[in-house]
N, C-alpha and C positions, 0 to 999 in steps of 0.2 A: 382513444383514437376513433376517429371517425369512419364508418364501415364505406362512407361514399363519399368522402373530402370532395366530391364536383361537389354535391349539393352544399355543401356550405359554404364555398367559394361565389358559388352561383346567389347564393343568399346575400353573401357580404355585396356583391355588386350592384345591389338596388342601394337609390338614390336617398331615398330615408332611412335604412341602414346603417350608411356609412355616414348621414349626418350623424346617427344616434352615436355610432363608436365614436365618432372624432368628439365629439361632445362629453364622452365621455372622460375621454383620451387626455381630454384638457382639463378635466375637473372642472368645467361649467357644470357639469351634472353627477351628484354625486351617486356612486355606485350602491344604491339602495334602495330599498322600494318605494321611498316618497322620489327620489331623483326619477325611478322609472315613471312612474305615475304621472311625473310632468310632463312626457311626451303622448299623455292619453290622447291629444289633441292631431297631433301629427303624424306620430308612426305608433300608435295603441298595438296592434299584433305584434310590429317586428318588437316592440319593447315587452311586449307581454311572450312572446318565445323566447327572447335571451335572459326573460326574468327565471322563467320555467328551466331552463337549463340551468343556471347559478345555484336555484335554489337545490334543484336535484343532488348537486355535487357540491353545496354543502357551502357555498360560496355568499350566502345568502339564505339567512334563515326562514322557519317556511311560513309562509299567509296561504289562507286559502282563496284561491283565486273570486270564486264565487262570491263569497262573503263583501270580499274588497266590491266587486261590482255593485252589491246590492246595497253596500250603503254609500255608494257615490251618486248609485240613482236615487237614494230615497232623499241627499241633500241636494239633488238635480230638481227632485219632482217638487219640494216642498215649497221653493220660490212662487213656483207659476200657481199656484192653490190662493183662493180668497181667507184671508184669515180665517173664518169662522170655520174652515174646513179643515187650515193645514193644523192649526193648534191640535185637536183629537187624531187627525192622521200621524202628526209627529210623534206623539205619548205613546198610540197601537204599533208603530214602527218600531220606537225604543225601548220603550218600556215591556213591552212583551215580545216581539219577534225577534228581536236583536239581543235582548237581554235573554232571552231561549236557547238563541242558534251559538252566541259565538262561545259560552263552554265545548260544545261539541266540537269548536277546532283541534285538527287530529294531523300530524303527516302521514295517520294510517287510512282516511278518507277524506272523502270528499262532499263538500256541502251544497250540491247540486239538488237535489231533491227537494231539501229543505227551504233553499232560500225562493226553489221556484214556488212552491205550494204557499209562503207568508208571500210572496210576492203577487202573488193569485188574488190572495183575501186581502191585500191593501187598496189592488187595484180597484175592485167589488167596493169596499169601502169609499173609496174615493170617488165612484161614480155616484154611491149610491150619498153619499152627501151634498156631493155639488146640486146633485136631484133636488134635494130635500132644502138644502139655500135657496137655490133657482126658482123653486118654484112652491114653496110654501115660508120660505124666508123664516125655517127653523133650523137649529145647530142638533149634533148630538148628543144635547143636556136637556132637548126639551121638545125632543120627536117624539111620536106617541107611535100606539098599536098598530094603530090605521094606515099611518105613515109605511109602516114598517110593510105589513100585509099588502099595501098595496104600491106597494115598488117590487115586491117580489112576485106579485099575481101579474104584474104588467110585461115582464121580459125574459129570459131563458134562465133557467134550472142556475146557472153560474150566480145568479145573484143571492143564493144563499149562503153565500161564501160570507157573507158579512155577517153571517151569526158569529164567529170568533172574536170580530170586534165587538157586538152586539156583547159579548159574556163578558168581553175587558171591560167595558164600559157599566157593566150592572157591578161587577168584582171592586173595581174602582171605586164607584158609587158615582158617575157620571151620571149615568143613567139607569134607574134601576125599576123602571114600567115597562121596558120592552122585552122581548127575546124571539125567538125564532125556531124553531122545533126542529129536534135534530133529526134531518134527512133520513127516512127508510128505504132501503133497499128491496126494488122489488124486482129484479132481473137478477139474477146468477148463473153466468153463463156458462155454460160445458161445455163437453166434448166427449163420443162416445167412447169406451173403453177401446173400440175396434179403432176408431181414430187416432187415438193415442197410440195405437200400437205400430200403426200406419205410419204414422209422421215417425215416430223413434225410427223404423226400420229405412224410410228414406234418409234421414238423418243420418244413419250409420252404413249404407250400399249406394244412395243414390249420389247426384253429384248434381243435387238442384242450387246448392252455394257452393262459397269458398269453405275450407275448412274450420276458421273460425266459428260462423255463423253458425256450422252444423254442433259442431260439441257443444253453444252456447243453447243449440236450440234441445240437444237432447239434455242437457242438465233442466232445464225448464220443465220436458217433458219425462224427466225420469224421475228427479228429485224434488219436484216440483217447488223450485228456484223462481223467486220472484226477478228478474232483469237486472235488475238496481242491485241483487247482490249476486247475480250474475256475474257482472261486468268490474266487479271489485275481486273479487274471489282473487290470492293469490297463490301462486307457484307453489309456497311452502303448507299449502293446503292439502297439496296430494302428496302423496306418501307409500312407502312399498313396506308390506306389511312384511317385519322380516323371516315370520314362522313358516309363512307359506309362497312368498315374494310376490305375491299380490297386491296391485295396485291400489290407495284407500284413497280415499279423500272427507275432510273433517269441513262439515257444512254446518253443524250443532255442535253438540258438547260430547261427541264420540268422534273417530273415524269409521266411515260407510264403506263396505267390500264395492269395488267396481266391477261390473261384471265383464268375461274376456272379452265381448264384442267392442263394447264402449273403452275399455283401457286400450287396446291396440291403435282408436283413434285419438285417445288421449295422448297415449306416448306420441305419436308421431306429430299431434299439433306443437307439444311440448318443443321439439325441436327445429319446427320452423314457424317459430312465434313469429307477426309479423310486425312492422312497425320499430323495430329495433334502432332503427337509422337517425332517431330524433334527436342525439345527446344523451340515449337512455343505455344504449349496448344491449351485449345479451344480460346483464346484468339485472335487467327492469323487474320489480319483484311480481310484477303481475300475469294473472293466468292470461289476459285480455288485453296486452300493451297499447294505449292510444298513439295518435299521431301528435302528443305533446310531451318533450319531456318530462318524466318523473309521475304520469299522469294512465289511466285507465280506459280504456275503451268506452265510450259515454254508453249508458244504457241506451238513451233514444236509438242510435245509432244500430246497436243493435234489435229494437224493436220496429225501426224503420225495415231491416232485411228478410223479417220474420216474419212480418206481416204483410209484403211485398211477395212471400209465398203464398200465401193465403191460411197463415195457420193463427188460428185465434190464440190468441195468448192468453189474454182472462180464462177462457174453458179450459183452454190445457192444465194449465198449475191447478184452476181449482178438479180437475178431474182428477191429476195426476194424485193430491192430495187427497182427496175425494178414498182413493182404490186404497192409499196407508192406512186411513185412518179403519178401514173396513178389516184389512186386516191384522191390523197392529194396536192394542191400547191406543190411545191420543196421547198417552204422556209422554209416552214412548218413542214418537213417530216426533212430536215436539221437539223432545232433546238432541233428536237423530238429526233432523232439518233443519233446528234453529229458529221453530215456532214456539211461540206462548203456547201455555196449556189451553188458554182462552180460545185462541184461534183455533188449533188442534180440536175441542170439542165441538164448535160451532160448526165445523167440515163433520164430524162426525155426527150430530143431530141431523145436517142437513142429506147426509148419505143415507141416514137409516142404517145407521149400526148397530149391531147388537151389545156394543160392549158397557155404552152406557148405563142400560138397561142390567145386562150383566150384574152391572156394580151396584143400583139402585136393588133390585132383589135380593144379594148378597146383605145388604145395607137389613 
């Protein structure tokens, strides 16, 4: 049952809508995701919310919304492409981005991330062919070095994105004279240790957001919590430790003590989750409920509110991680937070830790 029966009444009363149910009503449109599909044209949200409720309750087995987008635009985009482009656009789209992403279909996530970042490096692609058509009248079987160097010396940083095609293409044997050097990082941004402590302590007394925002921002800044599994994190993550009834929460391959300031705000977000009213109930397994049935608080979402404080997000996590890895092993600190050991040590070279070292004299 509905916590707000107005609002879904008030829903039913829109004009496309109530085409959609009668349509449905009648079995002109069958109840399944190619029937929803067909009203992409005419009512695509009100069809894409009643899909998102069915599928939550089971009415309807699950697609991942994302996925479905991405390849309706990649058979959207491939028309309007000159042959000599869309053929290698097609192959990088199936053959590697699609053939990658849709294993990872989960009803336990969501392929937001994923399909935005291949969707990044097609588009890169596709400019940087039409380029190479247009204006030297070669494909990508017979671009050369120069080509390549100088499309990417002419325009912003983003055009290196066409290295992943650039390596399908050599893999393949499309093309196998050119490549693209993989990008080094030369900024890593911080934040000082007193800052971090700053922002937690607002996070936990002030009242510069809503409450969501704040818990999301101290797990960032405690556990150094990348957004994206922030905003996935569920319910059945936390936990009350039963020897000491201290509150845990399992972020790696352990559960991590909460300490009392942050559990007190934990419990209390716990019980007035927001977003409940979508079709989802209290029921919704997640720590960060969105405004779509069966669905998660988008990470952007919350990185738009984080960063409308003014708190750097990149410095925070890597500082936050930064101060573990200082004091804790890296393996250690890995297993706890749900990092590779890889990453773990690379925080830990770049802190100037001693445990490295440690272990190399030990060795």
């Amino acid at each position: 049952m509905a916590s707000r029966p107005e609002s879904v009444m008030t829903w039913k009363r829109s004009a496309r809508v109530a085409t959609l149910l009668q349509s449905i009503a009648s079995g002109q449109t069958p109840l399944t995701h190619e029937g929803l599909d067909s009203h992409r044209d005419t009512a695509a949200r009100e069809a894409d919310h009643l899909r998102e409720i069915l599928t939550h309750h089971g009415l309807l087995p699950h697609r991942d919304l994302y996925l479905a987008r991405f390849e309706r635009w990649i058979q959207d985009e491939l028309p309007q492409l000159p042959a000599e482009v869309a053929r290698p656009v097609e192959q990088f789209a199936k053959w590697h981005h699609l053939r990658r992403i849709r294993p990872m279909e989960s009803p336990e996530r969501n392929l937001h991330s994923q399909v935005h970042s291949a969707k990044q490096e097609i588009k890169e692609t596709i400019k940087f062919l039409n380029w190479l058509w247009a204006v030297h009248e070669r494909t990508a079987a017979n671009c050369t070095q120069e080509d390549v160097d100088s499309w990417q010396a002419s325009g912003p940083t983003t055009r290196r994105l066409i290295r992943t095609f650039l390596a399908f293409a050599q893999k393949t044997g499309t093309n196998t004279q050119v490549r693209v050097a993989r990008p080094t990082s030369t900024n890593r941004p911080t934040i000082t240790p007193e800052q971090r402590l700053l922002w937690i302590r607002e996070f936990l007394e002030g009242n510069s957001d809503s409450l969501p925002y704040r818990v999301a921002g101290i797990l960032l800044l405690l556990y150094a919590q990348p957004l994206t599994k922030v905003a996935a994190i569920r319910t059945s993550a936390v936990t009350v430790d039963e020897a000491t009834g201290r509150l845990r929460i399992t972020l790696g391959k352990h559960p991590l003590p909460i300490p009392p300031p942050f559990a007190e705000l934990l419990k209390q977000h716990l019980r007035t989750r927001p977003n409940l009213g979508t079709g989802t109930s209290a029921q919704s397994p997640w720590l960060f409920p969105g405004g779509r049935a069966g669905h998660h608080l988008g990470p952007n979402t919350l990185a738009a509110r984080l960063l409308d404080l003014g708190l750097n997000l990149r410095g925070a996590r890597n500082t936050a991680l930064d101060e573990h890895v200082i004091a804790s092993p890296p393996p250690i600190i890995a297993d706890a937070l749900g990092y590779s050991y890889q990453v773990a040590h690379r925080h830990a070279e770049a802190a100037g830790d001693t445990w490295s070292r440690y272990i190399a004299d030990r060795s």
